[in-house]
N, C-alpha and C positions, 0 to 999 in steps of 0.2 A: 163232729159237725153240729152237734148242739146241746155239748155239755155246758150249762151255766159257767163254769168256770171259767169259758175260753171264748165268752161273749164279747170282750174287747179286742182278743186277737181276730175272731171275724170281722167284727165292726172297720178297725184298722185295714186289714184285708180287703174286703168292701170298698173301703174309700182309696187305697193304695191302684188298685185297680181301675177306678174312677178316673183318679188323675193322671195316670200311665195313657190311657186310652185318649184323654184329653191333650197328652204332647202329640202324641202321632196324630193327631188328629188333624192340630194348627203345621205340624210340619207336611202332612199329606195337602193340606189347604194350599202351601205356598209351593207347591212343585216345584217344577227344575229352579227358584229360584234360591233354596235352600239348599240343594246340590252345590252350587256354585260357591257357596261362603259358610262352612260349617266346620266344625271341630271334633275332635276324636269323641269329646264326653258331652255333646250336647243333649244325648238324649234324658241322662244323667241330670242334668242341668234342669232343661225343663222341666224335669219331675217334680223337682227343687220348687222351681217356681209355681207350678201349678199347685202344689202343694200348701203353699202361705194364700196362694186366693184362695184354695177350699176351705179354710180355715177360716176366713170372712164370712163363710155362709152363716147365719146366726139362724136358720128358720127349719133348715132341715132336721132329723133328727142325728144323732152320735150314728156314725156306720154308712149314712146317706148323703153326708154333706158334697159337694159337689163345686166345680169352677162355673156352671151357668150360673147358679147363685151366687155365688162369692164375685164375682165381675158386678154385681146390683151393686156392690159396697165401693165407695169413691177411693179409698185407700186403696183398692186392685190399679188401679192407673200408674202410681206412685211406683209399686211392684214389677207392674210391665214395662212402661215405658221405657227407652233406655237397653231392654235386652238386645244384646250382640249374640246372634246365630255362633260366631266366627271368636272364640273370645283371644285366640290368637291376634285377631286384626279389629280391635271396637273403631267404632265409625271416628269417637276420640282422639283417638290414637293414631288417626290414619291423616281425618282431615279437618284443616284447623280450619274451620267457616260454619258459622252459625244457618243451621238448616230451620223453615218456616213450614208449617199445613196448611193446606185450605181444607178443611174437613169435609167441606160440601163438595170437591170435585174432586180431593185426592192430591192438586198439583203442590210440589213443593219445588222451593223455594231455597235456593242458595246463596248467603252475600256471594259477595265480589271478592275472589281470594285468585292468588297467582298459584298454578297446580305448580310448580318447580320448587316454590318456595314455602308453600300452603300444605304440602302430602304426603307422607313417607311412603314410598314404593319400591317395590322389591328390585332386586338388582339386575339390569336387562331392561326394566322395560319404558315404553316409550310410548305408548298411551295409556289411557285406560275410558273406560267407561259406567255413563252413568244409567240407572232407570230406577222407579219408582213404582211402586204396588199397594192398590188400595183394597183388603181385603175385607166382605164380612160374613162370619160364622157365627154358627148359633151352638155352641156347646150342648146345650140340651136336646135339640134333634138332630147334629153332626150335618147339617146342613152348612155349605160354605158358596161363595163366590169371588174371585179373585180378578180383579183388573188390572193391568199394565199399562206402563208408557211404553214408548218405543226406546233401545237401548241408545243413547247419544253417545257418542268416541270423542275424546279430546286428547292434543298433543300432551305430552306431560316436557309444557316450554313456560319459557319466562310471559307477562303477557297477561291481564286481568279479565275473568269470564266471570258471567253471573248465571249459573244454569236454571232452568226452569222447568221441569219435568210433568206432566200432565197424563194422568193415564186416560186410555182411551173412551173407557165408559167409566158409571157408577155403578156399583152393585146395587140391585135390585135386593134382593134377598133380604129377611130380617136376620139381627144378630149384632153384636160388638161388630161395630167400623176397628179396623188397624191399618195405621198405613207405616210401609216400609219403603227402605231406602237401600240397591246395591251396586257395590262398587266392586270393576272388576279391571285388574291392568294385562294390559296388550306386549306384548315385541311385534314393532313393524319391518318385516321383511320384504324389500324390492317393492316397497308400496302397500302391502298384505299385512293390515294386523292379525297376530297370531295370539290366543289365549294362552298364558301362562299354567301350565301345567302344575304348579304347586299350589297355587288359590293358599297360601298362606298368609297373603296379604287382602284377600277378598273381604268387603266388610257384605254383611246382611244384618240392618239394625231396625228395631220396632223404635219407630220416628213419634207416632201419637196414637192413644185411643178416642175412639172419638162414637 
């Protein structure tokens, strides 16, 4: 535990730990909406990425570096932005329409795409739905707060929609704003949509930091 020799592998250790506790952290943040649209190795993944933000930190010392600091550096945006929960399903991949922020309220903003011709969706279903989450945490005191839209349903038919999703408050709390975007498709039965059971096609993407 404190042979000079093995001063790096602590240090690394130290910091390996840091960032571990920082993925569970943002995925505890975004509860059940992260159940919904996730992949076998995301936790994997995050680690990945928390990882290159620690690495921005330029002020801590080797052993302490950390993601609250490393989010100070503007190339952390570059890194997050863009991350798919789901890497089965990227928001990309799913739906071809350019998504918009308003970072002051959270609402985003979808052009005008035709879902039938606009989405790739699994086979069965026949709607899906939209919502929006504007979350801010504070890495360095594990403080978070997370806001919602209300989930919108839309047929998956010929037919141009422009959706607009609004979550219900702002977070109060200080910390990195992140806003997310998740999609999730339906089977309608006798009237009844029903949530598809495999969420293979679920996207959960980090839309902007803000």
């Amino acid at each position: 535990m404190n042979d000079p020799a093995f001063a790096r592998t602590r240090e690394n250790g130290a910091e390996f730990g840091s960032i571990a506790a920082s993925g569970k952290l943002l995925r505890t943040a975004l509860g059940p909406m992260v159940f919904r649209a996730k992949d076998s190795k995301l936790t994997s993944r995050l680690v990945k990425v928390m990882g290159q933000i620690k690495n921005l930190d330029s002020v801590s010392a080797r052993g302490a570096r950390n993601v609250a600091e490393g989010l100070n550096s503007t190339s952390s945006t570059t890194i997050l932005e863009g991350f798919d929960f789901n890497a089965r399903a990227t928001l990309g991949s799913v739906l071809n329409s350019i998504v918009s922020v308003d970072t002051a309220t959270g609402a985003a903003s979808i052009a005008a795409f035709n879902p039938l011709e606009q989405m790739r969706s699994p086979e069965g279903a026949t709607h899906f739905s939209l919502q929006v989450g504007f979350l801010r945490i504070d890495f360095a005191t594990g403080a978070y707060e997370l806001a919602q839209s209300d989930k919108e349903v839309f047929a998956l038919a010929h037919g141009m929609i422009s959706p607009v999703l609004t979550p219900a408050t702002v977070p109060t709390t200080t910390g990195t704003g992140m806003h997310f975007i998740l999609i999730e498709f339906f089977q309608e039965v006798n009237g009844v949509p029903y949530l598809l059971n495999n969420g293979i096609f679920n996207v959960l993407n980090l839309l902007k930091i803000s």
